[in-house]
NUZAFI-664402 format. One record per residue: x negated, y negated, z of N, C-alpha, C, O in turn; residue in one letter. Coordinates in steps of 0.1 Angstrom, whole numbers, plus 5000, padded with zeros to 4 digits. Each point is the difference from the previous one (the first is absolute). Example, Ala and Ser with C-alpha at 12.3 -4.5 7.8 and 13.67 -1.06 7.14 Angstrom:
NODE	n.px	n.py	n.pz	ca.px	ca.py	ca.pz	c.px	c.py	c.pz	o.px	o.py	o.pz	r
NODE	4868	5057	5078	5009	4988	5000	4991	4988	5000	4990	5000	5007	a
NODE	5014	4989	4986	4991	4989	5000	5008	4989	5008	4995	4989	5001	s
% end
This chain:
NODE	n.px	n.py	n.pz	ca.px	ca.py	ca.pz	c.px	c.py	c.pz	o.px	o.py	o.pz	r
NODE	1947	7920	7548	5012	5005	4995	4998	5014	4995	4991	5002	4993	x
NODE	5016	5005	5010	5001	5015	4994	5003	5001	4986	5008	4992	4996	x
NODE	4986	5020	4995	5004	5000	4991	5017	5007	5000	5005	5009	5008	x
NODE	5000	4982	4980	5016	5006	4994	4999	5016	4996	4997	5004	4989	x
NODE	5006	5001	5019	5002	5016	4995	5015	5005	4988	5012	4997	5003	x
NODE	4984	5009	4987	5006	5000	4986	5007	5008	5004	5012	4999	4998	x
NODE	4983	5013	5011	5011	5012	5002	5010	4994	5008	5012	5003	4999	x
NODE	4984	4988	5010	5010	4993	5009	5013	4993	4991	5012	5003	4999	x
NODE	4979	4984	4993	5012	4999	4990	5010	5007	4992	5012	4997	4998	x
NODE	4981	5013	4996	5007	5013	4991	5013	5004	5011	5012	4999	4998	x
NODE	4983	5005	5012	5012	5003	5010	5009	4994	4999	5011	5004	4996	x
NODE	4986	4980	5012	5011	4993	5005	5006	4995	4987	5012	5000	5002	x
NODE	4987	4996	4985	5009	5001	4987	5009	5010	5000	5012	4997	4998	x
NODE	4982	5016	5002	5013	5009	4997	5005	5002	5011	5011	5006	5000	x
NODE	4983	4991	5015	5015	5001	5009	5010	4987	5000	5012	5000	5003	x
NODE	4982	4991	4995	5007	4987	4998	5011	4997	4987	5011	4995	5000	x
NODE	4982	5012	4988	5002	4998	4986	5006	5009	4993	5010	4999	4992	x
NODE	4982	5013	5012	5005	5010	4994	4989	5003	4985	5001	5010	4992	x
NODE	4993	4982	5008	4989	4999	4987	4993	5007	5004	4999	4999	5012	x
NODE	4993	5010	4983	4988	5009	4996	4986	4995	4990	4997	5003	4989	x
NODE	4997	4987	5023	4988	4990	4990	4991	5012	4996	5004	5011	5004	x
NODE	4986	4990	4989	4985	5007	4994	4991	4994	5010	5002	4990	5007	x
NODE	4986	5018	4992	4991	4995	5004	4991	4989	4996	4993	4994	5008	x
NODE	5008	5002	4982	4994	4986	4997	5014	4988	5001	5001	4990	5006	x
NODE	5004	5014	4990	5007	4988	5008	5003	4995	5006	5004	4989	5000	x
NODE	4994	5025	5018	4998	4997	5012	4989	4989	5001	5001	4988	5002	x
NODE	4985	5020	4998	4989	4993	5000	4997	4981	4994	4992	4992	5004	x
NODE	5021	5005	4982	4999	4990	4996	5006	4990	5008	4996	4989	5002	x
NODE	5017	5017	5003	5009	4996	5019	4992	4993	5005	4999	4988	4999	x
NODE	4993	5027	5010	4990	4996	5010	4993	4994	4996	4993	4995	5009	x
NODE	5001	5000	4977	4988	4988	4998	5008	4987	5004	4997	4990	5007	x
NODE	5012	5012	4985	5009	4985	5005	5003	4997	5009	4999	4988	5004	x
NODE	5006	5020	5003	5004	4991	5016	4991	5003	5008	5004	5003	5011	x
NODE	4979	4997	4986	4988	5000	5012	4995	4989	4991	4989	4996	5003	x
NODE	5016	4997	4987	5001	4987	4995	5001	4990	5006	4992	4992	5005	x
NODE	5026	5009	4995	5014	4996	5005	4991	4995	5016	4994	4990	5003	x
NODE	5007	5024	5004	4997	4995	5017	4985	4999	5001	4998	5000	5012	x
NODE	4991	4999	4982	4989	4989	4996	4998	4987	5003	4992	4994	5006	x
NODE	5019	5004	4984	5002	4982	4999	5009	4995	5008	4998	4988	5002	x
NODE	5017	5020	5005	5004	4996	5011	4993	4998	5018	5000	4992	5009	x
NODE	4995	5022	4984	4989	5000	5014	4991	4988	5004	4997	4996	5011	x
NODE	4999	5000	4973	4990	4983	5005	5007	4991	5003	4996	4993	5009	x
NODE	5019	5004	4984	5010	4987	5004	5006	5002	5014	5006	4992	5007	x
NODE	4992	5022	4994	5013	5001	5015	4995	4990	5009	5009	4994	5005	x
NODE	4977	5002	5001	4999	4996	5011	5006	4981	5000	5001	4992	5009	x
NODE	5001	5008	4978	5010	4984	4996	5011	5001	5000	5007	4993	5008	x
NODE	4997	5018	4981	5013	5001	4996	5013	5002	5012	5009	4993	5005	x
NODE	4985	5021	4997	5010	5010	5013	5016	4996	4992	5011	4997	5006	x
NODE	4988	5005	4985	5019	5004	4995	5005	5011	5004	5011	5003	4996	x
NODE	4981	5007	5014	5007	5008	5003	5009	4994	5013	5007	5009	5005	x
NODE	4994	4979	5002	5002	4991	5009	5008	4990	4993	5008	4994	5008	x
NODE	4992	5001	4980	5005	4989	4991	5001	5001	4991	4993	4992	4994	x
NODE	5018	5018	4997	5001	5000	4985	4999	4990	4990	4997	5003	4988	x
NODE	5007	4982	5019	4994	4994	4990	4989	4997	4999	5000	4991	4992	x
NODE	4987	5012	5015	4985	5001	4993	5000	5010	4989	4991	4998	4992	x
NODE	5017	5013	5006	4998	5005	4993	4995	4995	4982	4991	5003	4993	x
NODE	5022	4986	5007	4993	4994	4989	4990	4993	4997	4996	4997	4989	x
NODE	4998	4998	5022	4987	4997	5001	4990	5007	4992	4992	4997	4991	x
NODE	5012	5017	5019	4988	5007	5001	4994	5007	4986	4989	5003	4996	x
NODE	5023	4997	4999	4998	5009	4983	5000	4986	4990	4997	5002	4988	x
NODE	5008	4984	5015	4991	4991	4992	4988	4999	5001	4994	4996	4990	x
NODE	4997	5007	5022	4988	4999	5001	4994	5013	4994	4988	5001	4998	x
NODE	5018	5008	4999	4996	5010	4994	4999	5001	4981	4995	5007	4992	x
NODE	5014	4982	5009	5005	5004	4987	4986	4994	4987	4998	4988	5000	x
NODE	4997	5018	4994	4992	4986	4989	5004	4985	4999	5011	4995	5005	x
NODE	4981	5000	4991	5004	4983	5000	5012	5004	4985	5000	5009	4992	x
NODE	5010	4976	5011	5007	5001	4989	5010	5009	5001	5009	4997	4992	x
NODE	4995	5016	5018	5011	5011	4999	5004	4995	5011	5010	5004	5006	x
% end
């Protein structure tokens, strides 16, 4: 998987949003969703909710801690 590029995010917020992130906040973004598609990346070859939204709930119960 490629890394999340921050400047990429920074962009697509303020053309989308109109928001003007900082630089660490970008970078805190991009830590999270190379998280995010991490742990999707291992369930997809089960899950595939991009095919059947309702695995989706599956897919982030198995993600979630025991108990949440």
């Amino acid at each position: 998987m490629s890394k999340i590029d921050r400047n990429h995010i920074r962009s697509q917020l303020h053309e989308l949003h109109g928001y003007e992130l900082d630089a660490a906040g970008a970078e805190r973004c991009a830590a999270m969703l190379a998280g995010v598609a991490a742990a999707v990346m291992a369930l997809a070859p089960e899950s595939q909710f991009y095919e059947e939204p309702a695995n989706l709930a599956v897919t982030l119960a198995a993600l979630a801690p025991d108990g949440e």
